[in-house]
N, C-alpha and C positions, 0 to 999 in steps of 0.2 A: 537584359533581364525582363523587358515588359512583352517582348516577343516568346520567352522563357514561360512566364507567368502565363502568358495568352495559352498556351501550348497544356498547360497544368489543370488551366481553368476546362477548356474543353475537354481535356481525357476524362475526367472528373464528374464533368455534363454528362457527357456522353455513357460514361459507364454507369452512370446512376437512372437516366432516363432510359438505357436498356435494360438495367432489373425492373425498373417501375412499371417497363411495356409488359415485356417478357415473362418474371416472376422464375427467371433462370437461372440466377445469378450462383454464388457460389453456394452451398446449403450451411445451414445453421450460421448464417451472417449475422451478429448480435452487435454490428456494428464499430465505432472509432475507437478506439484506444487509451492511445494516447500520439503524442508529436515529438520528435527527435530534432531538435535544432544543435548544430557545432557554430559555436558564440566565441567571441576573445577573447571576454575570460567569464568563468560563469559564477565566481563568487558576487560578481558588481551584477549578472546577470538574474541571480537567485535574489539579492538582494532588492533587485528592481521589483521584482514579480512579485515578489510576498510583499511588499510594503506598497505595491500600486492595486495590486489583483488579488490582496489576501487570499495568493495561495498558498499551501500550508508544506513546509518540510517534509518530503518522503524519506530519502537517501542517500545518502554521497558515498564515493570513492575515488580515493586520491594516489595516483602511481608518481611512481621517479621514471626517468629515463630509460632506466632498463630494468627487466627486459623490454626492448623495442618490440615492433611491429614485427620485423623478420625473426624474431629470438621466439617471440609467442608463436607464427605461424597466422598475423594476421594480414603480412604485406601481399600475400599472394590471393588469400581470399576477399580481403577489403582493398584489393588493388592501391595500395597506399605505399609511402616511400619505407624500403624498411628500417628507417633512422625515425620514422614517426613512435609517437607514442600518445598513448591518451591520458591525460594531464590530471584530469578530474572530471568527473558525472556525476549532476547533481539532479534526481526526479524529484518533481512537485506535484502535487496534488491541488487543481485549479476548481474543483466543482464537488457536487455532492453524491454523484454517480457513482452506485457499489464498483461498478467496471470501468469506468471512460475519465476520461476529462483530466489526463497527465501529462506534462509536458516534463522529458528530458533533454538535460542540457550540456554537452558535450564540449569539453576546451583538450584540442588536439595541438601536439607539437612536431613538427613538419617542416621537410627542410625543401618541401617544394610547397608548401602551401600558398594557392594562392587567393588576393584578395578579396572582398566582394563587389569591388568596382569592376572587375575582371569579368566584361560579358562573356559566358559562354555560348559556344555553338549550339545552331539548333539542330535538336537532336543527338548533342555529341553527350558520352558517357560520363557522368559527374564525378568529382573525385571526392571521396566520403570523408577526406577532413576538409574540406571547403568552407571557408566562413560565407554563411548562410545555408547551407548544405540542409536538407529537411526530408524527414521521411515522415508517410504517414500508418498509422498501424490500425489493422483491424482485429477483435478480439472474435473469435467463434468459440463452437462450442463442441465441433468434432472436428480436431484436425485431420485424420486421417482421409475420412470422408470429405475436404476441402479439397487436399492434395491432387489426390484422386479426380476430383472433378476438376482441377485445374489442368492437370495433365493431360484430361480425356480430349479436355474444350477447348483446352488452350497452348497446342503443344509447343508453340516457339513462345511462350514464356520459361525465362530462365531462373532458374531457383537457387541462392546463395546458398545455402544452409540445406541438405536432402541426404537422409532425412532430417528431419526435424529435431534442433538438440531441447532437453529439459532439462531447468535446473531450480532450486529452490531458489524463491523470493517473494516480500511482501507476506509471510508466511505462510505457502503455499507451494505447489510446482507450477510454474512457467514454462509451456511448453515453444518455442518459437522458430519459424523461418522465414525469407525473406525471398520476394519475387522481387524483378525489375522489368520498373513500364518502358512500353517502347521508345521511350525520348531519354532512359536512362536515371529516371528517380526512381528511390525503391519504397518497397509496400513491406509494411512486417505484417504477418499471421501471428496471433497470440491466443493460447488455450491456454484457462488458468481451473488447479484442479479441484478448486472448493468455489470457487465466483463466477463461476460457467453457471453455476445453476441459481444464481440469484438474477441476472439479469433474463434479458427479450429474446427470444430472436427475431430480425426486421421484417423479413419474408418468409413466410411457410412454403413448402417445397410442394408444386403438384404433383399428381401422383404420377407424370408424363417425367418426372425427373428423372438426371442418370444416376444419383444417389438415392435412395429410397431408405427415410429411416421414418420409423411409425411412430417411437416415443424415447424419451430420457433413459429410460433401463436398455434401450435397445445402443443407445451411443455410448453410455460408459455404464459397465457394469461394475467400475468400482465405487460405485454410490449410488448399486442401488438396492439399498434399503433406505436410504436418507432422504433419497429423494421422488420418490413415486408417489406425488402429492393426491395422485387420484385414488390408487389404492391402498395408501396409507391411511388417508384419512377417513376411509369406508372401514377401513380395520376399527380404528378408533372406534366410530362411531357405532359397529355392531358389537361393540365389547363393553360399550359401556350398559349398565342393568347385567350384566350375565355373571356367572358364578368364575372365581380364580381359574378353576379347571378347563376354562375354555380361552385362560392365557397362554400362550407361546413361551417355553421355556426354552433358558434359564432367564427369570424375570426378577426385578424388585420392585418391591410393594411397600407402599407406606400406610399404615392403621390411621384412620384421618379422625375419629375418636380419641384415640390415643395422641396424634397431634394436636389438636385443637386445644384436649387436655395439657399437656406440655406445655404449648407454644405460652397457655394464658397462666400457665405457674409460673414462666422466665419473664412475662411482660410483667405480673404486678408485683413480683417480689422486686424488679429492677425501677418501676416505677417508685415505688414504696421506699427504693434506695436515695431516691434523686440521681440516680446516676442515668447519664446517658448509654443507649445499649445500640451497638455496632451490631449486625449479624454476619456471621461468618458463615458463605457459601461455595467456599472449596469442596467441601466434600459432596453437595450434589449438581451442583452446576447448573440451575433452572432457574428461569426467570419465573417461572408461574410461581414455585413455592416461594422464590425472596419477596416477592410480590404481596402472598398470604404473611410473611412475617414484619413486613413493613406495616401492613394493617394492622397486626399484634401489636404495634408500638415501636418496633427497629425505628433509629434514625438513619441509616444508612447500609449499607453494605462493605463488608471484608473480603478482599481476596488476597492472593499471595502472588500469582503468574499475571506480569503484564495483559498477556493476550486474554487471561477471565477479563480484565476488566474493560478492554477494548469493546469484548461481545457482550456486557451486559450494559455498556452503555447503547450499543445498538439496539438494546430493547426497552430505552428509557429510561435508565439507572443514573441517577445525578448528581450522586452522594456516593462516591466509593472511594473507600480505605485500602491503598495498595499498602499492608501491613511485610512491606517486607526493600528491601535496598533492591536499585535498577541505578548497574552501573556502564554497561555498553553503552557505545556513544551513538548508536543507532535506536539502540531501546529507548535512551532517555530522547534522544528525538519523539518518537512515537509517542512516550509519555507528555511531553509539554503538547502535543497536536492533541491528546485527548483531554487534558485540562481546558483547551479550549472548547469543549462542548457540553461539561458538563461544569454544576453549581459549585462544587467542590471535588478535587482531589486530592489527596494525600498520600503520599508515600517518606518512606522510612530512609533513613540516613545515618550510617557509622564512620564517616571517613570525609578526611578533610579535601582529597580531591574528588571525590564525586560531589560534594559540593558545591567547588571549583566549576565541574563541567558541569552540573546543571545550572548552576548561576549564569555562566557563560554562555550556554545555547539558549536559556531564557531571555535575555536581553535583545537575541538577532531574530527569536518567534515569538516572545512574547508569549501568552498565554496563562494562566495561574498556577500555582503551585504551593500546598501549604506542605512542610517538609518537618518531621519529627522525628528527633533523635534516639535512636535505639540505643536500651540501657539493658548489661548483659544484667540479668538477675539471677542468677547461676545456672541458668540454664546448660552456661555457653554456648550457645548457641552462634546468632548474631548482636554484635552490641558493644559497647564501652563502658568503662566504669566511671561512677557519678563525677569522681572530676573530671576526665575526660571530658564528658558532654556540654562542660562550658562552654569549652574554647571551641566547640564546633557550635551551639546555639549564639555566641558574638560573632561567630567570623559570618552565619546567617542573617543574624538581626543588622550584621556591614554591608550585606546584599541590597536588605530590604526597599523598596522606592520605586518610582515610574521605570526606571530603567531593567533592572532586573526581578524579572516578576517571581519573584519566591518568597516566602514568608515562613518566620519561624512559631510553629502551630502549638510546639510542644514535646514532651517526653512519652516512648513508647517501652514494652519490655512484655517479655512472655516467659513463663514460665512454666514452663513444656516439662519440668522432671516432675512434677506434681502430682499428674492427673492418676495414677493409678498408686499413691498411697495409701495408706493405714489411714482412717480419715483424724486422729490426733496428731501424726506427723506429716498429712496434707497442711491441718492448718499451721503448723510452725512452720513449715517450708513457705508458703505462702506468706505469712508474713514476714518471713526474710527477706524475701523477695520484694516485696510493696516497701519494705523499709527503705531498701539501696533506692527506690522510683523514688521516695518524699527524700533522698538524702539529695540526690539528683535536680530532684525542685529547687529544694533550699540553695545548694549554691547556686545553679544560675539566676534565681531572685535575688541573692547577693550581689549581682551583677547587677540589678536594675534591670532584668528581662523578664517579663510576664511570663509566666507559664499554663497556656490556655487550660489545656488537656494533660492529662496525663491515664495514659490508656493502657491495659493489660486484660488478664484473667481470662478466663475461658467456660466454658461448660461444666468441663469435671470440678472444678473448685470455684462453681460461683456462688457458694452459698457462703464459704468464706470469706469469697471477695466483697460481700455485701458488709458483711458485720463489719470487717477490716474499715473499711471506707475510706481507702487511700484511693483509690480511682476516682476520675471526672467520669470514665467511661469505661464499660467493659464489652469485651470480645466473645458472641456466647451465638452458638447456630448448633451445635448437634444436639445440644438439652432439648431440642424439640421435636426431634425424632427416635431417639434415646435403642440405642443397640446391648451388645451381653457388656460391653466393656464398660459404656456408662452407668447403665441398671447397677451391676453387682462386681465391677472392681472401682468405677468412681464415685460409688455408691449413692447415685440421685433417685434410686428406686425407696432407698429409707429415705426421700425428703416430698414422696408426693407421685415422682413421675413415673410413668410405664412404658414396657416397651413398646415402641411403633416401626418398626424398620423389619421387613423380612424377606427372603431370597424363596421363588418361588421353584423349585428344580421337579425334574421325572424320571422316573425309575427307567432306565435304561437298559442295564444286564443285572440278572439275578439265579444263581447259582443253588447247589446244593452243597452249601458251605457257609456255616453260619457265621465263618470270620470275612466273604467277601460278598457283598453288592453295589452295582453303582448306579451312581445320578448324573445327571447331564451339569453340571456346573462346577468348577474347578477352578483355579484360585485365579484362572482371565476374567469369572463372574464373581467367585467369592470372596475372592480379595486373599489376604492373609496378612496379618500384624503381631509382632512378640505377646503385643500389650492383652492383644484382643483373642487369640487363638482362632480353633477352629470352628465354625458355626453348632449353632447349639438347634436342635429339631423343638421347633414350636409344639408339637403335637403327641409324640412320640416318648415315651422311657424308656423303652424297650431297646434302643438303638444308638448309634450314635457316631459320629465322624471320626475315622482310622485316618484318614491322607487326605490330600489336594494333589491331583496332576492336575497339567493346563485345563484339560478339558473335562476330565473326572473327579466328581467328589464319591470318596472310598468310604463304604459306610459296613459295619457290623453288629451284629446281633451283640446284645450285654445281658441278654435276661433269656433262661433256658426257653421259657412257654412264652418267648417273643413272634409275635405277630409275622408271619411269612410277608417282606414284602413280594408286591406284584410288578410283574413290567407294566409300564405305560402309568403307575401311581403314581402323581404327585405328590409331595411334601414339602414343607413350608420349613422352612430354616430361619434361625435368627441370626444376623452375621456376626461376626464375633469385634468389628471395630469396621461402622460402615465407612467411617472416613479415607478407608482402604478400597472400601469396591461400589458403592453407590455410584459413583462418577463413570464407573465403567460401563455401564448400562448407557444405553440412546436414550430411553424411557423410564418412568416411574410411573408404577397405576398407583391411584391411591382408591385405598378400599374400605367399606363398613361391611362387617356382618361378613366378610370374605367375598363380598358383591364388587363390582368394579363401579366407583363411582366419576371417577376421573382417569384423566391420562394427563401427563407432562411431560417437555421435552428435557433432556440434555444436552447442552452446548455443545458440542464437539471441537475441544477448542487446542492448540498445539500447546507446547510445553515453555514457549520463551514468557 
């Protein structure tokens, strides 16, 4: 083994003091990976490493014996016995690098395996369930062009994997193949298709290279709009001071007048309640604006999709409300690894085995978790009814202690049939609803179990939810931007607020035919919802939206001496439920006077 290691350490030397001389080496190198170790068994293995090296749970998978190695088709390519099998793989996450710093850990079953005391040959080919068996992996940032250059340079390297397979993971695609060094250890290549562009690369390519790439739009053109930080952010920056009409359509615009106005009608009427106020940022997904509503007074942030709350804690966020159940046994991993980074998190709970499993993966990671019981209030939605959530708030408070880090925070419930009532039968539905939440209280303080919180309501009916004053806390993020659905079917424009939310499109085709013209924005920009219909033209009587295809909004004349429009006109639309299409955008300009005074981004975040 230590003539083994000798052998490892020099390829190593070697191949690194020659990019250092050289500046040759393979192109867009951004470095280590992560590390593949085959261990004995990797639950006692996993368990060492988090409890010695607080590294944190990525992912496990656990196979039975078959299909074996031969049955899958991997005896011949991982040269391995085809009665093997791979037993369990568990990845961790050992450091704070967007990209590097993982170790996987591999327990293979083998009916020729052999042990670690078992010197091998030097130079002789390793056999990949070997205990101690270790590959190392480099992440880049263009596979093709690695390939390529390896092939050119290096042509008795042999390549396990050609081409290169991809598959989804970590929520993302994985792109991977595997070379092997002359003494028989193997190297993986990793291309990841959202985390390429957050990280370095080590060495810039001279222009004497056999690959030649000049910038990021030129290596993957499927990002680039997202990521051309040079001329993006030159975009920005000549747009801001100039008039809407010199925006890029199809765009959305927030009236920051009109916000400002909003935001400080939901802070003091919610202040004035005593209630604590949650903001809900599903529907635009930007840290700048949750940002400006935490200044308004928010305590925290609401989302619904794991993965929001992943990316807003990446920009700071240390207060967030997963206002909804994470029952995958891989999800709620990822949820206890973000508890640990942030002040508080909370998520929602209906069911006595997810409970179960998150109690149970809390105690082996550790990490915080305040857990509250979703109560149906006729939504049906998701949820139980009030005596239900006893017996799931004790078998929580049986959890509670050093051992398993979950705590029981309190009762939740939404009441989602509301928002677009009659506003006298808003408020009786409402308080039906809050009534089952305090029915909900009452018994489990029968129980002798505190009930911190107890959280609901929303935008369309917070002016109910105030006077009610059964909530500790309410749920309320679109009253601040306020679209046609809030204005004038949940009627917050009779309490104060104005619209601020508008879609900024250009006349495209226009005919001599007063029933057709069209705009460049269609229901991939404008969304479309029962509740909300089709956008209403800010500016305009005279006209007004016939259809939504993907890419065209269909628009006709309603009034005889209606204004001809022109090609290349812009118009301003009001959406008809931004909750629907705001998110769909990258960007949000926010605007006074129809001037651009800001820009903000959008998450671009997946759907788990």
């Amino acid at each position: 083994m230590k003539v083994h290691t000798t052998l490892l350490l020099t390829f190593l030397l070697s191949f690194f003091l020659f990019i250092e001389q050289a500046y040759t080496g393979i192109p867009t190198n951004m470095g280590y990976d992560h590390l593949g170790i085959t261990v004995y068994d990797v639950q006692e293995s996993t368990d060492f490493l988090m409890n010695v090296f607080d590294c944190e749970f990525d992912w496990e998978v656990k196979r039975q014996p078959t299909p074996n190695a031969e049955e899958r088709g991997w005896s011949d390519v991982f040269y391995i016995h085809p009665e093997s099998y791979l037993a369990h793989v568990v990845m961790l996450k050992c450091g704070d690098h967007v990209l590097t710093q993982y170790v996987e850990l591999f327990e293979w079953a083998s009916p020729d395996q052999n042990l670690p005391q078992n010197e091998r040959l030097d130079g002789k080919w390793q056999n990949f369930v070997d205990i101690g068996h270790a590959y190392i992996s480099f992440t880049v940032k263009d596979m093709d062009a690695v390939v390529d250059y390896l092939k050119t340079n290096y042509p008795e390297i042999k390549f396990i994997q050609d081409p290169p397979m991809s598959f989804p993971l970590r929520g993302e695609i994985c792109t991977s193949t595997f070379i092997v060094t002359p003494w028989g250890m193997w190297i993986e290549l990793t291309m990841w298709s959202e985390s390429k562009h957050k990280g370095e690369i080590i060495k810039k390519l001279r222009e004497s290279d056999t690959v030649a790439i000049d910038s990021d739009d030129t290596i993957d053109h499927e990002f680039h709009d997202d990521h051309k930080q040079t001329e993006e952010g030159t975009e920005e920056d000549s747009i801001i001071g100039k008039s809407i009409n010199e925006i890029q359509t199809p765009a959305f615009m927030i009236d920051l007048d009109k916000f400002e106005l909003n935001s400080k009608l939901l802070s003091n009427r919610i202040k004035e309640s005593g209630m604590d106020w949650v903001v809900s940022v599903k529907n635009h997904k930007s840290p700048q604006l949750a940002k400006k509503l935490l200044d308004y007074g928010a305590n925290g942030i609401l989302v619904l999709k794991l993965s929001e709350a992943e990316a807003f804690q990446e920009y700071g966020f240390d207060d967030i409300f997963l206002a909804n159940e994470v029952v995958d046994r891989q999800k709620v991993i990822r949820l206890i690894n973000l508890s640990k980074k942030v002040k508080r998190l909370r998520v929602g709970v209906d069911n006595i085995d997810n409970i179960h499993l998150i109690a149970s993966l809390s105690k082996v990671m550790g990490g915080n978790l305040d857990l509250l019981v979703e109560i149906n209030i006729n939504h049906n939605r998701c949820g139980v009814r009030p005596y239900e959530a006893v017996k799931l708030a004790k078998l929580i408070k049986q959890y509670e202690g050093e051992e398993y880090r979950i705590h029981f925070a309190g009762i939740m419930g939404y009441e989602g049939h509301t928002p677009v009532l009659e506003p006298e039968k808003k408020t009786t539905e409402t308080t039906k609803s809050h009534n089952l939440l305090l029915e909900a209280k009452e018994l489990i303080e029968k129980e002798g179990i505190e009930v911190e919180i107890v959280t609901g309501g929303g935008s369309s009916n917070y002016i109910d939810v105030l006077k009610i004053g059964a909530l500790t806390e309410i749920q309320a993020g679109g009253g601040a931007f306020v679209d046609w659905l809030y204005c004038h079917k949940a009627n917050l424009c009779d309490h104060g607020h104005e619209i601020g939310t508008f879609i900024l499109t250009q006349v495209m085709s226009v005919q001599n035919d007063p029933k057709r013209a069209m705009a460049d924005s269609g229901f991939k920009t404008a969304g479309w919802h029962p509740f909300g219909g089709f956008p209403q033209p800010r500016d305009r009587t005279d006209i007004e939206v016939s259809g939504l295809s993907a890419e065209h909004l269909k628009l006709k004349y309603i009034s005889e001496d209606a204004e001809p429009l022109k090609l290349g006109e812009k118009l301003v639309f009001i959406p008809g439920y931004s909750d629907a299409n705001m998110f769909l955008f990258k960007k949000i300009y926010g605007i006074r006077n129809d001037v651009v005074e800001e820009v903000w981004d959008i998450l671009q975040t997946d759907h788990s």
